[in-house]
N, C-alpha and C positions, 0 to 999 in steps of 0.2 A: 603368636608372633614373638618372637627372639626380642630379650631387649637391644641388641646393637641393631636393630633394625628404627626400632621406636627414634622417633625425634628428638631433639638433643632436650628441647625448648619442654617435650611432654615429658622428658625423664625428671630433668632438672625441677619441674615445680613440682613435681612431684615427694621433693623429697620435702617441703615445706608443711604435708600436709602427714598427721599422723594413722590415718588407714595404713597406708603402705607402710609396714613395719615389714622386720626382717622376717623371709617365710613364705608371704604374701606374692604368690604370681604377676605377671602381666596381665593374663588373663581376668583373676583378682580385680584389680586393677580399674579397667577397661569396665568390668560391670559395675563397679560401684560409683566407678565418674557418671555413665550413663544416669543410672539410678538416681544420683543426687546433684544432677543440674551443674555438668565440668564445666559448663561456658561462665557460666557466674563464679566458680570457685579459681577460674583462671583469673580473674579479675581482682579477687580477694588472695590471691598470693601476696604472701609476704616476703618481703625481697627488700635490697638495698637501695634508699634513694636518699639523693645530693639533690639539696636547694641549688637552684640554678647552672645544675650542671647542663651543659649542653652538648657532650662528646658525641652524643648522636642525637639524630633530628628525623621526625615525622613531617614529611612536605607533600603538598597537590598543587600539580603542577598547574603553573599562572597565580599560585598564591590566593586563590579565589575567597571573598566572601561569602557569599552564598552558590549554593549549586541548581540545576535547572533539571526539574524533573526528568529522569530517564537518560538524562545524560552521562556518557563515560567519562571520565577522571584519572588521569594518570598520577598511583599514589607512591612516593619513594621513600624508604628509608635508608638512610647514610651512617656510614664514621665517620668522623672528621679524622684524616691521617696527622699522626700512625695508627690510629685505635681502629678495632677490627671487632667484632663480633663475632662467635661460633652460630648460636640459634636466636629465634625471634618469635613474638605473635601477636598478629594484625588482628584487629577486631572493630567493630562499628556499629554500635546504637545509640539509638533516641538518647533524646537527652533528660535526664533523670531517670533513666531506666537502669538496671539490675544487672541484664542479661542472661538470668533465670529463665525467663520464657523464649519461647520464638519469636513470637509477636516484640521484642523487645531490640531485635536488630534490625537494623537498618539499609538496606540496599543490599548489591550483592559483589562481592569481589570476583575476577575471572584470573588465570594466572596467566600468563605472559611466559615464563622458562619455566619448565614440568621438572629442569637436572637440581634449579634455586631453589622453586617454592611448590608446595601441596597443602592441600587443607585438611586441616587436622582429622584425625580418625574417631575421638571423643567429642569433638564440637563442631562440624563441618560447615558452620559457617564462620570459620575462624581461619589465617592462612597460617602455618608455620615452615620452617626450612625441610629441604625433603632429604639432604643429608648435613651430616654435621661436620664442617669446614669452615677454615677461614673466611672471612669474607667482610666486603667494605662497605656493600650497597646489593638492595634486591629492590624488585618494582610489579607493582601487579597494578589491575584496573580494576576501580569500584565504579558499578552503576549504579546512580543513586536512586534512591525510594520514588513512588509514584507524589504525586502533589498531596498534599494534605498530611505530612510525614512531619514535618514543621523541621529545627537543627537535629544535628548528626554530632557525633561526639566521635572520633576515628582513635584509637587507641594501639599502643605499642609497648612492647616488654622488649628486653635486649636480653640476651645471655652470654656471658663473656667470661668464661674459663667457668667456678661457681657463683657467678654474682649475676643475682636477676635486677635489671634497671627497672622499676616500673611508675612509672609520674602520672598522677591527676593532673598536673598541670605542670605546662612547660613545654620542651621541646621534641616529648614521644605524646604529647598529645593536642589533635588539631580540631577545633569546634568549628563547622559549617554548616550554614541555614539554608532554608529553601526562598528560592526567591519567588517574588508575588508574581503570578503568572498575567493578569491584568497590566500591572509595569513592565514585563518583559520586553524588553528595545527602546525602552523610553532612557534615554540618558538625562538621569538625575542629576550626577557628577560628571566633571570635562575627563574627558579619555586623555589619559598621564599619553607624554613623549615618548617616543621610544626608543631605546638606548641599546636595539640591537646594530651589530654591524652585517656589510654585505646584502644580499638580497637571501630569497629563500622564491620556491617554484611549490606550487600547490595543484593538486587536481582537485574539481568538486566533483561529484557525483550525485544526482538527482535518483532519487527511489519513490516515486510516487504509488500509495497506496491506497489512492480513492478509488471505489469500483463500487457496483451492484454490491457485492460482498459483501462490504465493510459499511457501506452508509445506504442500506435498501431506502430510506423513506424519500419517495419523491426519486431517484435517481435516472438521469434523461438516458438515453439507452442510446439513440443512434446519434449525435452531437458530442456526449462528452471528449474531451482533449486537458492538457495543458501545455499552452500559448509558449513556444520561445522562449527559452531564459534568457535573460538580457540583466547584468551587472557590470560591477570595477572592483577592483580593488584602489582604492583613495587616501585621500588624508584626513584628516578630522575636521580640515575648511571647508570640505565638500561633504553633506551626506544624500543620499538617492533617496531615501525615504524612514519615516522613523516614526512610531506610534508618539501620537499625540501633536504631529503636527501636520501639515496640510499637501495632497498629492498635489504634486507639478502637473503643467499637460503630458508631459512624457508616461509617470504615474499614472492618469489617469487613461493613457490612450492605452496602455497594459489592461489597464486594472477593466474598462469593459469590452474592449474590442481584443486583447491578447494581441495588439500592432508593438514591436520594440522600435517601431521607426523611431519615433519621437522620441522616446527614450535614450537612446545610443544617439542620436542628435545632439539632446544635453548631453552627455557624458561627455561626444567629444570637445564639442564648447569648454571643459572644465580640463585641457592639456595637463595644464600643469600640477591638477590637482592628484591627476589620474595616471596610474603608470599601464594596468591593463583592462581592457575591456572582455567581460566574461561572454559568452556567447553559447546557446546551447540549442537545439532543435526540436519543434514543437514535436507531442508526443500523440497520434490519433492512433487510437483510443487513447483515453486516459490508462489502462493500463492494460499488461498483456507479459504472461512471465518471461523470466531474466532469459530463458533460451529459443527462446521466441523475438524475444529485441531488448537488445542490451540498455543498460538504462545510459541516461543522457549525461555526456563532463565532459569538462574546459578545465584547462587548464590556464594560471593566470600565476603572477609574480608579485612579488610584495620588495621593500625597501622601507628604510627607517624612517621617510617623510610621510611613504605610503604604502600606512602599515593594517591597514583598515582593510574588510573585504563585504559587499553590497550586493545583492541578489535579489529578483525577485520574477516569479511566473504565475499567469492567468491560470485559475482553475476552468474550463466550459464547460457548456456557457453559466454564466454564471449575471447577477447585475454588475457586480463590481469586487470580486470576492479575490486573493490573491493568498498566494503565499510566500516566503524567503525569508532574510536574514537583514539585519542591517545593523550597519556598523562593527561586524563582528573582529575582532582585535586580533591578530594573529601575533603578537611581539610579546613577551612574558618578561618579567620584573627582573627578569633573571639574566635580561640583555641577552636573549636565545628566541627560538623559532619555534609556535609550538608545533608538535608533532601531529595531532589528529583532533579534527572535531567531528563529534559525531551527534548533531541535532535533530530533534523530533518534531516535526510542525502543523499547527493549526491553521485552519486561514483566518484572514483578517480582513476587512470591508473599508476600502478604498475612498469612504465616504466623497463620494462624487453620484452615484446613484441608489434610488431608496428602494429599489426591487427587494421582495422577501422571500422570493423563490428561485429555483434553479433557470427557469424558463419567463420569468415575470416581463412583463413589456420594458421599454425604457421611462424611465421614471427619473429625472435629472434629480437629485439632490439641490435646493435653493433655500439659502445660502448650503457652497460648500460645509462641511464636516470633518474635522477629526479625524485620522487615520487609527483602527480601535481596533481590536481583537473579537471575533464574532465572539458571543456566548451560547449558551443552552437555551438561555430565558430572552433570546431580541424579539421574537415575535412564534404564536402559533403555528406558523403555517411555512417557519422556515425547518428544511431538511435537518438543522442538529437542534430543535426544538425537545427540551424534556423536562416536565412539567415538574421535577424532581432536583433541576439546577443542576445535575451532574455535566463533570467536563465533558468537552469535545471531544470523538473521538480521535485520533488522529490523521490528518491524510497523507502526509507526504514524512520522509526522510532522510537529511543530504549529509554525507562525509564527504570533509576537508582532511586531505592527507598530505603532509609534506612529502615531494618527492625529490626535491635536489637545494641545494644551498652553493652561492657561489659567493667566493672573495671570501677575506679575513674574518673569521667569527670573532666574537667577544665574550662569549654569554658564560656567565660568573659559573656555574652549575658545568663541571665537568661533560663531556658527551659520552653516553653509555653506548656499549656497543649496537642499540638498534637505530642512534641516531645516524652514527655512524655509515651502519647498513643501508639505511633509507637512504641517502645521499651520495651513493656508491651510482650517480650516473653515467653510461656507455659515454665513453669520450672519442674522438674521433684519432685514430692510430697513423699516422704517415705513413710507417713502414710495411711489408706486408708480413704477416705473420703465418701465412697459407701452411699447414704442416707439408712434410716432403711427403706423404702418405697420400694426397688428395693430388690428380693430374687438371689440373683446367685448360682450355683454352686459353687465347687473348682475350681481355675485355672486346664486347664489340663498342662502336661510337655511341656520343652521346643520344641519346635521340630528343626531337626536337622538344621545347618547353611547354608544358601543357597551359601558359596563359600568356596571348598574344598580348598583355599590354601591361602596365609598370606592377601589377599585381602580382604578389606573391605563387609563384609553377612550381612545379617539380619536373625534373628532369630524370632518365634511368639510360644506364647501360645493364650488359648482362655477359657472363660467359659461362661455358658448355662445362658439366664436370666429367671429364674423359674419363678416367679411373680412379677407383678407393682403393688405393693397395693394405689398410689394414680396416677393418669397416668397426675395431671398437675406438676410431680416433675418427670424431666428429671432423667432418666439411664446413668452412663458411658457408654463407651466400652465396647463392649464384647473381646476386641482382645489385644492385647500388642506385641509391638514389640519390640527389643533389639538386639544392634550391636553385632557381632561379627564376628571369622575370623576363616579358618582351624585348624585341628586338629596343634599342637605344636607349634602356633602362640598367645598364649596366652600373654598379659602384664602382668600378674602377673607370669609368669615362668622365676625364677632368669636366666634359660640357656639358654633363646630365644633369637636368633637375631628379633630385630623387622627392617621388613624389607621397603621400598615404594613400592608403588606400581609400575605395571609393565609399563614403558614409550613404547608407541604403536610401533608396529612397525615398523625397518626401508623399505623404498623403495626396490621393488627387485632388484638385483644387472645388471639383465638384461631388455632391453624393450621389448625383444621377448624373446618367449622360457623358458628354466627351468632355471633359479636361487636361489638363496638365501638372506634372511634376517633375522632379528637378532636383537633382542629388552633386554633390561637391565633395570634393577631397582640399589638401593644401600641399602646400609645399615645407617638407621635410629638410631638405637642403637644398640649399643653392648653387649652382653649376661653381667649383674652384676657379675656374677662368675669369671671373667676374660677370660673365654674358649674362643677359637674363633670361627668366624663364616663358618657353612661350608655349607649353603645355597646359592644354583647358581645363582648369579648375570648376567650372562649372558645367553639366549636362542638363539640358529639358527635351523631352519626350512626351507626347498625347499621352492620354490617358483615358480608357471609358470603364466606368461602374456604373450598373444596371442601368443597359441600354435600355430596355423598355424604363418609362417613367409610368406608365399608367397604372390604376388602384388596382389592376390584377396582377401586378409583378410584386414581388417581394423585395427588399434592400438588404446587399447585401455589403461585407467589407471588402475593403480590397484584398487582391493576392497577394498572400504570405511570399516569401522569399523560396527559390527551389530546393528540393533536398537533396542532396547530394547522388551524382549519377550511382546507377543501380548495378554498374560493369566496371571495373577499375580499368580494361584496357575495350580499345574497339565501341562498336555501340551497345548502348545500353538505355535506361528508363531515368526518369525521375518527375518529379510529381511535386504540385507546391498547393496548400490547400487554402480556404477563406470560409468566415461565418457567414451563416445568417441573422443581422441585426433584426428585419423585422419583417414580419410574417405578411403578406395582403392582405389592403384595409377591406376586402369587399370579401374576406374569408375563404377565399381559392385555395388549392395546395400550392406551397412551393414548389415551384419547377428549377430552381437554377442549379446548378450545380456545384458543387463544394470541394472536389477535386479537380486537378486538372494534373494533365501526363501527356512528355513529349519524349522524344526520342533526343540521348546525348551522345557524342564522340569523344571520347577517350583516346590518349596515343595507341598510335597502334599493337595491336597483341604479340607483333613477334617477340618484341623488345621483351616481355615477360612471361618467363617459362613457366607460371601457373596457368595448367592448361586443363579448361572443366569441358565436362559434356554437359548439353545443353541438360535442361530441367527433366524430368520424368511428366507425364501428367499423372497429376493428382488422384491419392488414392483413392478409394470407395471411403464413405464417411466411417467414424468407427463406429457408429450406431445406424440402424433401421430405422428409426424413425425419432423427430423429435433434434434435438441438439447435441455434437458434437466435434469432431477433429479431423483432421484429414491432412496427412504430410505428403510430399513429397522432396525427391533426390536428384544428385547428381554425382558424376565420379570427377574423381581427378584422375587426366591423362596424362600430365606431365609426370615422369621417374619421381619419385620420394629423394630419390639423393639431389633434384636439381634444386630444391632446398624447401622451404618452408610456405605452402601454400595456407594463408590464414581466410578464404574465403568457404563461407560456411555452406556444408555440403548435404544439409536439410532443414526443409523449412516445416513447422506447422502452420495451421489458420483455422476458424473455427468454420463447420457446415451445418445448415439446417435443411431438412429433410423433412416431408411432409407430418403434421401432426400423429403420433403414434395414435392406431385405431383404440377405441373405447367398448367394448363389448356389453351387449343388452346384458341388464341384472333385475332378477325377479324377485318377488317375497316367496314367500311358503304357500302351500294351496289351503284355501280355506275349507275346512269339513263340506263333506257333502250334504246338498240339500235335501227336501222332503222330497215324497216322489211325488212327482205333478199329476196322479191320477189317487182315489181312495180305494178303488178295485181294478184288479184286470192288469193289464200293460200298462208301464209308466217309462221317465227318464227322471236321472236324477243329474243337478249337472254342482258343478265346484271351478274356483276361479282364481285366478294370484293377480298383481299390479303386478306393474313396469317400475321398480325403482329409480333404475338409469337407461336413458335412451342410447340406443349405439350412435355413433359417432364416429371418423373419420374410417369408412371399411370396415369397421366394428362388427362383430358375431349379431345379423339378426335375433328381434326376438321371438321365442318359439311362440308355442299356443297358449294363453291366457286362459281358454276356456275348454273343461272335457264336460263331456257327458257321458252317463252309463244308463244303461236298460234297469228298470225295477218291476218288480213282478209283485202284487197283492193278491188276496183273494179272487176267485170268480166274481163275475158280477152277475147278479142274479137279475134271470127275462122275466119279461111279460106283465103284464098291469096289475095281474093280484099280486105279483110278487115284488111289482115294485111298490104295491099299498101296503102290503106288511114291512116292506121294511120301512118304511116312514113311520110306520106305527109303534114298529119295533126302536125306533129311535128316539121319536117322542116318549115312551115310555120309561126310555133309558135316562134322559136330560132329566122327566120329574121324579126318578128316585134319586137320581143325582144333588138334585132340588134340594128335596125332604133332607137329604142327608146332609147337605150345608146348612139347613133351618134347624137339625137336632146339632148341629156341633155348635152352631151360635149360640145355641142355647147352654150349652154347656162348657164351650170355652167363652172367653172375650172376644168379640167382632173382630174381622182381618177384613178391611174395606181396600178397596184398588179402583186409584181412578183406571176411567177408561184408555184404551192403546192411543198412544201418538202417533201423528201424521209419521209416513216412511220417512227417512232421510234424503235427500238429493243422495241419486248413485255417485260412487267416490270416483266411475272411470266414464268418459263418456262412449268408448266402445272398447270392445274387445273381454267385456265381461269385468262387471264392478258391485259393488256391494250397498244394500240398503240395508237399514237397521230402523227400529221402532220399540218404544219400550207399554211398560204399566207399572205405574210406579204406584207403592203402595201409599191409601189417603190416611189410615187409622192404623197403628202400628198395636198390635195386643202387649201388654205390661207384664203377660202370663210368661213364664219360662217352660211352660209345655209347650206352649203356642209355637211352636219355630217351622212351620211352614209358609211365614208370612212374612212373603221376599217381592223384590222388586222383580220383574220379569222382561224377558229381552226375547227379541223374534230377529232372525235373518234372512233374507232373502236374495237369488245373483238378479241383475238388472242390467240392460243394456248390453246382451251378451253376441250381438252382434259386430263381425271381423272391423278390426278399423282399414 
C-alpha cells in the first residue's frame, strides 16, 4: 500500500517512533506494528499536551454515567471553531488496562460515514479517519461490553497539521461504568428538567425474541403470545411503573392477564401528565420472522413537560412476568432530542402473583411485592433457572428512533447532518407539482369516511394515470388520502362538541356468566356557540364470559380488542384473541376457544387502484413428512404506473405432516449354532435383535431368525453297533479321565465349578439368545498351566415368528 493512501493519524504517529527510519517500507511498517502490539504503542505515542486545553472534546451523547449493557451510544468528537483537525483515533478499554491484548478493549465501535471514518488496518479495533481533510467533527457508535465488563475509559488523539493532542485526562478523554443491572429503572436520583424546546415525534419498535429457540426449558408451545403494548410518554409526576415499587391494578391486569384495559384507563385519568398514549398489537405467536409479520410500533410525541417515555407488554402465559421500559428520558443536557435508543430486555415479575412456571396455576401474591427483575437463581423449576447464577438470557428488543421535530429547537450541540436528515418529514404541498410528462385524469370525489362517528376515518380519492410521456421521470400517486371523522363531528362546525376518543372497554363486571361493561370518552372542546354538549360520554353494553359456570368449563379472559381488517378496501377478516386463565377443576380438556374471526367492510375497492388477485391455495409443505412451510401468492392487477401498491404479495405459515416413518434396525447375526443332531442330518440356526421398531409406515423388519442344513457322519444301525459304540465312548471319557488324573498330577489342579442355570432369552419371539457359563473355582499359580479359563456356552431360544 502506497503511503498517501495510509491514514494521516497512522503516518503521523508513526513518526514518533524509531523503527521507521529512513529506508524502511510501509510494508516494514505494517509487520512490525503487528508483531509488537500497534494498539498499545498508539496509546504510548508521544505527542504534544496542554493542561487544560479543551479545543477539542470527546462526548456520548446524553452525557451518560454509566452505560447499559449491549447498549448503542452515539460517540462525537468536535473542534470548537475555528479549530479543525486533519486525522484522529478513537479507542476504548477497560479501565487500568494497556491495550496490549484483545481481551483489553472494551465493546465495539460501528461507523456511521465509510467517506469520515474506518478502522484502522494495524489495530481494528481502533477507528481513525479514512481520508486526510479538514474537518470539525466525526461521529461513530460504540456498543458497549456485555455485563460484568465493569467502567470503560474511551480515548482520543487529535492530529492537527504535525501536532498529536493526546490526554489521560481531560476533554479527549471520557470514563463510563456499567450500571448495576439489579437497579436498572430504579430512579435513585430525580430526573433533571428538561431544557429542550419544541416537540420531537418518536417510533418504537418491539422485536421480541422469546421462542422454543432461544429459552427451550419448559417453553409452552401452543399458548405463547405477547399481550398489547400499551404506554405514554409523560412527565416525571406520573410514572407507569418502576422497579422497586408497587404495580397499580392497571399493572397488574397487564402483568397476568395481558388486558391494557385498565391500564390506558389510568393513563387516561393522568391528562395532563400525559401527552401520548403508545398502543401496539398483541403478537400470536410469540414470535415468527420479520417477513412473515413485521414487528409491532407506535408512534408517540414527546415536549419539554413530557419528556419521559413508559412501556410495557405481557410475555404468555406467564404468572405475572412482563417486559418494557420505564421512565426512559428522551431530552439530553444538551437541550436537544436524542436520536435513537436501542435497548435489550429481560423480564421482570410484577409481583402480584407467586407462580414459578410458564403454565403455574394462579397463585395471588399476599401481601403484594415489589416490582424486581427476574434472576437465574428465583427458584428451580423456573424456565431461566441456572444453578451457575449466570444472567438471563434475553427475550425481547425495542428501538426508539427519532423521526420528526417540530417548532423552534434550542439544543446547545450544533445538528449534524443526520439529525437533520432524520427530521426531513413529507410536508403537505398546496400546489401541484405533477411533472408535464405524467397525463392524469381529474381527481375522482371524495369517497365516503371510513368511521361513522366522532373517531378518527380516513377518507380517499383517486385518478387514472392516462400517459408517461418520459418513463425516466417518476409519476406521483394516483391516490390521496385525508383525515376525517362522522357526520356532525366536524372542527370547523362552531356547534360541535369535539369529543376523544372512545377509552376501551372496561372488564366485565362478572368472571362467569352475563354481565356488564361500560366505556367513556370526554369532552375535548366545547361547542364556540356557548350551547352545550349533549353527546353520550358514557356506553354500557352486556357482557358474557364463560357462559357455562360448571367444573367442566374452563375460565377464560375476556376478548382482546380486534385487529385490524385483513382487506384495506371491500370485505375482508379480522380476528381478536383471549387466554385461558384456568384449566377445569374436575381435569377435562379445554374446549373454548381462543380465537375468534368475523367478516369487516372496508370503503369500497373502486376508490383504490391496488387491485390483487384473490390468494393462490397453499402450496404442498416443503417437507414430506414431519415439520415445515408452505406459502402462498397473489398478483397484482392493477398497471405498476397506477402507483405504489404496498400489500404484500406472499405469505408463509408453518405445516405439519404426519410423523416421518422410522425404519426397523437390526444388530449383526450372531455365529451359527451347533448342529442339533451328533450324526446324520442336522439344522444349524443363527439370530439378530430388533434394535429399533418401525414406526410411522417404517421399513418392516425382516427375518430374525435363519436356519441351515448340517450334515455329520452316518449314524451307525442295529443293536451291536449301537453297543459298540457306547462302548467305544465309555472307553473314550476313561482315558480322557486317566489323562486329567496324570496332568493333575503333574501340573497344579484347574478345578471349575459346575455350568449355571441358562439365561432368561434376551427376545421373547422371533429368535433370542441364552447364555450359561463355568466359571473357574481353583485358579493354577503355574504359568504353564494356561488352559484354565472361565467357559461360556450359547444357545438361540425362543425362535418362533412373533
Amino acid at each position: 500500500m502506497g503511503a498517501h493512501l495510509q491514514p494521516l493519524a497512522l503516518r503521523l504517529l508513526a513518526l514518533t517512533f524509531p523503527l521507521v527510519a529512513k529506508g524502511f517500507s510501509d510494508e516494514t511498517l505494517e509487520k512490525a506494528a503487528k508483531s509488537e502490539g500497534y494498539c498499545s504503542r498508539i496509546l504510548r505515542a508521544q505527542g504534544t499536551r496542554r493542561e487544560g486545553y479543551n479545543e477539542f472534546s470527546l462526548r456520548v451523547e446524553g452525557d451518560p454515567e454509566f452505560y447499559k449493557p449491549g447498549n448503542s451510544y452515539r460517540v462525537t468528537l468536535s473542534a470548537a471553531t475555528p479549530a479543525y483537525f486533519r486525522g484522529f483515533t478513537l479507542i476504548a478499554l477497560k479501565e487500568g488496562k494497556e491495550g496490549d491484548k484483545e481481551d483489553d478493549h472494551a465493546g465495539t465501535f460501528q461507523i456511521i460515514d465509510e467517506e469520515e471514518t474506518q478502522f484502522m488496518s494495524n489495530c481494528p479495533v481502533a477507528v481513525t479517519e479514512s481520508t486526510p481533510r479538514r474537518r470539525t467533527r466525526i461521529q461513530v457508535f460504540w456498543t458497549a461490553p456485555p455485563a460484568g465488563t465493569g467502567c470503560v475509559i474511551l480515548k482520543a488523539s487529535i492530529v492537527q497539521k504535525r501536532i498529536i493532542y493526546f490526554q489521560d485526562e481531560g476533554s479527549l478523554t471520557k470514563k463510563i461504568c456499567e450500571q448495576d443491572s439489579a437497579s436498572e429503572g430504579v430512579t435513585d436520583k430525580p430526573i433533571l428538567d428538561c431544557c429542550a424546546c419544541g416537540t420531537a415525534k418518536y417510533r418504537l419498535t418491539f422485536y421480541g425474541n422469546w421462542s422454543e429457540k432461544t429459552h427451550p426449558k419448559d417453553f409452552p408451545r401452543r399458548t405463547n403470545h405477547w399481550s398489547a403494548i400499551i404506554g405514554s410518554s409523560h412527565s416525571k409526576n406520573y410514572i407507569l411503573w418502576e422497579y422497586g415499587g408497587y404495580a397499580s391494578e392497571g399493572v397488574k391486569q397487564v402483568a397476568e392477564l395481558g388486558s391494557p384495559v385498565k391500564m390506558e384507563e389510568e393513563i387516561r385519568q393522568q391528562s395532563d401528565e400525559v401527552l401520548t398514549v403508545i398502543k401496539a398489537k398483541a403478537q400470536w405467536p410469540a414470535w415468527q420472522p420479520l417477513n412473515v409479520r413485521a414487528a409491532p410500533s407506535a408512534e408517540f410525541s414527546v415536549d419539554r413537560h413530557r419528556h419521559l417515555m413508559s412501556f410495557l407488554t405481557m410475555l404468555g402465559p406467564s404468572p405475572d412476568w412482563n417486559v418494557g421500559l420505564s421512565a426512559e428520558d428522551l431530552c439530553t443536557k444538551d437541550c436537544g432530542w436524542v436520536q435513537k435508543v436501542v435497548q435489550d430486555l429481560i423480564p421482570w415479575d410484577a409481583g402480584t402473583d407467586s407462580g414459578v412456571t410458564y403454565e403455574s396455576p394462579n397463585k395471588p401474591t399476599v401481601p403484594q411485592e415489589k416490582i424486581r427483575p427476574l434472576t437465574s437463581l428465583d427458584h428451580p423449576q423456573s424456565p431461566f433457572y441456572d444453578p451457575e447464577g449466570g444472567s438471563i438470557k434475553l427475550v425481547a428488543r425495542v428501538v426508539i428512533e427519532r423521526i420528526a421535530r417540530k417548532g423552534e429547537q434550542c439544543n446547545i450541540v450544533p445538528d449534524n447532518i443526520d439529525d437533520i436528515v432524520a427530521d426531513l418529514a413529507p410536508e403537505e404541498k398546496e400546489e401541484d407539482d405533477t411533472p408535464e410528462t405524467c397525463i392524469y385524469s381529474n381527481w375522482s370525489p371524495w369517497s365516503a369516511c371510513s368511521s361513522s362517528t366522532c373517531e378518527k376515518g380516513k377518507r380517499m380519492r383517486q385518478r387514472m394515470l392516462k400517459a408517461q410521456l418520459d418513463l425516466s421521470v417518476p409519476c406521483p400517486d394516483t391516490q390521496d388520502f385525508q383525515p376525517c371523522m362522522g357526520p356532525g363531528c366536524s372542527d370547523e362546525d362552531g356547534s360541535t362538541c369535539m369529543m376523544s376518543d372512545w377509552i376501551t372497554w372496561s372488564p366485565c363486571s362478572v368472571s362467569c356468566g352475563m354481565g356488564t361493561r361500560s366505556r367513556e370518552r370526554y369532552v375535548k372542546q366545547f361547542p364556540e356557540d356557548g350551547s352545550m354538549c349533549k353527546v353520550p360520554t358514557e356506553e354500557t353494553e352486556k357482557c358474557i364470559v364463560n357462559e357455562e359456570c360448571s367444573p367442566s368449563s374452563c375460565l377464560v379472559t375476556e376478548w382482546g380488542e380486534w385487529d385490524e381488517c385483513s382487506a384495506s378496501c371491500g370485505m375482508g377478516m379480522k380476528r381478536r384473541h383471549r387466554m385461558i386463565k384456568m384449566t377445569p377443576a374436575d381435569g377435562s380438556m379445554c374446549k373454548a376457544e381462543t380465537t375468534e374471526a368475523e367478516k369487516c367492510m372496508m370503503p369500497e375497492c373502486h376508490t383504490i387502484p391496488c387491485l390483487l388477485s384473490p390468494w393462490s391455495e397453499w402450496s404442498d409443505c416443503s417437507v414430506t413428512c414431519g415439520k415445515g412451510m408452505r406459502t402462498r401468492q397473489r398478483m397484482l392487477k392493477s398497471a405498476a404506473e397506477l402507483g405504489d401498491c404496498n400489500e404484500e404479495l406472499e405469505q408463509a405459515e408453518k405445516c405439519m405432516l404426519p410423523e416421518c416413518p422410522i425404519d426397523c434396525e437390526l444388530t449383526e447375526w450372531s455365529q451359527w449354532s451347533e448342529c442339533n443332531t451328533s450324526c446324520g442330518k442336522g439344522h444349524m440356526i443363527r439370530t439378530r435383535m430388533i434394535k429399533i421398531e418401525p414406526q410411522f409406515g417404517g421399513t418392516a423388519c425382516p427375518e430374525t431368525v435363519q436356519r441351515t442344513k448340517c450334515r455329520l457322519r452316518k449314524c451307525l444301525r442295529g443293536p451291536g453297533m449301537e453297543k459298540r459304540r457306547w462302548k467305544e465312548a465309555r472307553e473314550k471319557r476313561r482315558s480322557e479321565q486317566a489323562k486329567k488324573n496324570i496332568d493333575s498330577e503333574q501340573y497344579p489342579v484347574c478345578r471349575l465349578k459346575p455350568w449355571t442355570a441358562w439365561t432368561e432369552c434376551s427376545a421373547l419371539c422371533g429368535g433370542g439368545i441364552q447364555e450359561r457359563y463355568m466359571m473357574v473355582k481353583k485358579r493354577s499359580k503355574s504359568t504353564q498351566f494356561t488352559s484354565c479359563k472361565d467357559k461360556k456356552e450359547l444357545r438361540a431360544c425362543n425362535v418362533h415368528p412373533c
